[in-house]
N, C-alpha and C positions, 0 to 999 in steps of 0.2 A: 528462310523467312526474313522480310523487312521490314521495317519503321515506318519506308516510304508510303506514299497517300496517292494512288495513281489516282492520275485528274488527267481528261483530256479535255482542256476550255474550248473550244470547239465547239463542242457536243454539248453543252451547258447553254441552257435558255431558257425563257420565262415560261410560266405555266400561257397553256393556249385560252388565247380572246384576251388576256391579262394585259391592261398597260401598253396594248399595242397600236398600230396606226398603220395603215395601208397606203402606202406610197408607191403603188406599181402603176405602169400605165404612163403615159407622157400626152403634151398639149402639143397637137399640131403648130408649128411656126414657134413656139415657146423654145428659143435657143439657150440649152443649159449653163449656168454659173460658172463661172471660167476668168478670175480675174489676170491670167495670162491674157486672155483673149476680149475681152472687152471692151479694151481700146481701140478694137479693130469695125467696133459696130459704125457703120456709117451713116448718113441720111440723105432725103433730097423730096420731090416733090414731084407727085403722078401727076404726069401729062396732058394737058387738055385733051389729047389727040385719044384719053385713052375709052373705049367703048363698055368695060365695065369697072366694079369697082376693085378695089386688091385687098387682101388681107394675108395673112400671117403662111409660111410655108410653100409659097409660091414663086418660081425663078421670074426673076422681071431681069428688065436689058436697062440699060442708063443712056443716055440722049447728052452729048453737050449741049447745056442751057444759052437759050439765043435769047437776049433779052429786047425788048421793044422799045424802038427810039420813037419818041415826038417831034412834031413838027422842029422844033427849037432845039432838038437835037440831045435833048436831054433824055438819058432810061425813064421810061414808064414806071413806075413803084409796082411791086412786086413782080415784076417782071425777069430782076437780074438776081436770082433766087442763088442760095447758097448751098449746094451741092448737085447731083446731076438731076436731069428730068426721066422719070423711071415713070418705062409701062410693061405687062404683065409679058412676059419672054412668050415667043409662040413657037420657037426651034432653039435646037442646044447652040447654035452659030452667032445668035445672037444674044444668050445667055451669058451675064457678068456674075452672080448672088439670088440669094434666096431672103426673099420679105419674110419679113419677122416682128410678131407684136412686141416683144423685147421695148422699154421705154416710150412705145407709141403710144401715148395717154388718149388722143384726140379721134379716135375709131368711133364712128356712128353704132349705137344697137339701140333696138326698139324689141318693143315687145312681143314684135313678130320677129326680128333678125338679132338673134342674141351674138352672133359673134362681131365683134368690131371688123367696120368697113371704111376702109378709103376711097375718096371719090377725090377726082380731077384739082390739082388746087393744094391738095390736104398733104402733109407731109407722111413720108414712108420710110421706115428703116430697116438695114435691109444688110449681112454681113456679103461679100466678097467669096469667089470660089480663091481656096487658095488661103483664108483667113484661118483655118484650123477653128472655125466655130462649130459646135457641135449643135445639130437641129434635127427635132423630129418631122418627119416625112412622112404624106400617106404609103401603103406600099399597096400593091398587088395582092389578093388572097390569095392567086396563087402561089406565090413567092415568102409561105410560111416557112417552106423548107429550106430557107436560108439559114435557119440555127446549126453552128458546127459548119460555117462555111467560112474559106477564110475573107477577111474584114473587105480586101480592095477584088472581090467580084464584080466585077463589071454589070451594070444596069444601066439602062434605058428611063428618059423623063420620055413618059406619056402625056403630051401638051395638051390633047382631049381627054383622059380622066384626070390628069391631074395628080400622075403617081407614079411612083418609080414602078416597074415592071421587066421586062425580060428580054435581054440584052439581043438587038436587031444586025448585031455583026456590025455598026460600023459608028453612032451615036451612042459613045459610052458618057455617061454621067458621072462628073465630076467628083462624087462623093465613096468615100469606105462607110461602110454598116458597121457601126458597130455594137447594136444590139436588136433584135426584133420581139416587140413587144404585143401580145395578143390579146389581154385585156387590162380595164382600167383608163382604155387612149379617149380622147378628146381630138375628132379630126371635121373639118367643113364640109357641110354638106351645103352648096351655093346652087340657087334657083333662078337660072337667067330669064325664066317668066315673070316674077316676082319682085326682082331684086332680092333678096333676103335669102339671108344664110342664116344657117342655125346648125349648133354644136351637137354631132351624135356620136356615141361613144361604142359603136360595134363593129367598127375597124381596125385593121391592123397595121403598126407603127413602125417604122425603121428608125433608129437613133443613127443619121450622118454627120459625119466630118468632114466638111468644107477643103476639100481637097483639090486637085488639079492645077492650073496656072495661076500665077502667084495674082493675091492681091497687091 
């Protein structure tokens, strides 16, 4: 016989519904806290050239910014913009990072388009493949059975849905998974009849890590 008090703290927790808060689930493009890494987050300024608008979770490519001379030889104002000119990636070839609402205050919504929108002009930020940021991604509903997979599985960006998916043997996607989230997610649902995007929450989430060629 002992004294001792077995406890395993583990196994110790609040009575249920008590004092709790449900934190599961992640925001599309909402790249997680990481002050190693947030220095890393960059900006610049979608493209006249671009035909829709961009928001948060989506690979864009970066453009050297060509600025516009007047007659007299001087830059045009706003013209000679400070960082790159960024439009929405349409292959992984020309893919540099993934858009992210992360400190982008100035995103359009209206009461028909709740998710903020960048249009032509408007500033975008946006981290680096290669930056070690961690961001949520739409994924594929097939590709639930990613749990218990290891982290740098190889996937495929589908530039028509707009979601990681199922590796094509030769367009491997720059990012490890490291967690797959199936409820509680916030991911875009964009209406190119419309314009207007709006936030639905019956999707499933990949949490990646900005991996591949260095920023």
């Amino acid at each position: 016989m002992t004294a001792q008090i077995s406890l395993n703290p583990m196994a110790t927790t609040n009575a249920g519904g008590l004092f709790t808060t449900n934190t599961a689930g992640y925001t599309q493009g909402d790249a997680q806290d990481d002050p190693a890494i947030r220095f890393a987050l960059a900006g610049g300024v979608l493209s006249t050239a671009a035909t829709t608008p961009i928001w948060g979770g989506i690979p864009i490519e970066e453009l050297i910014p060509t600025a516009q001379v007047g007659a007299q030889g001087q830059v045009q104002p706003g013209t000679d913009v400070i960082g790159s000119s960024i439009l929405q990636a349409v292959s992984l070839a020309t893919s540099t990072g993934i858009c992210v609402f992360n400190q982008a205050f100035a995103g359009i919504t209206t009461p028909q388009s709740t998710v903020p929108l960048y249009s032509p002009g408007m500033s975008v930020n946006f981290y680096r493949f290669g930056s070690g940021a961690r961001i949520p991604l739409r994924l594929d509903p097939a590709l639930v059975s990613l749990e218990g997979e290891i982290i740098n599985t190889q996937l495929t960006w589908d530039f028509t849905a707009n979601w990681l998916t199922t590796f094509d043997g030769t367009n491997a996607f720059p990012v490890k998974v490291l967690r797959v989230s199936t409820t509680g997610n916030k991911s875009v649902s964009y209406s190119s009849d419309t314009g207007n995007a709006n936030w639905i929450t019956t999707e499933i989430m990949a949490l990646c890590l900005l991996s591949g060629y260095s920023a």
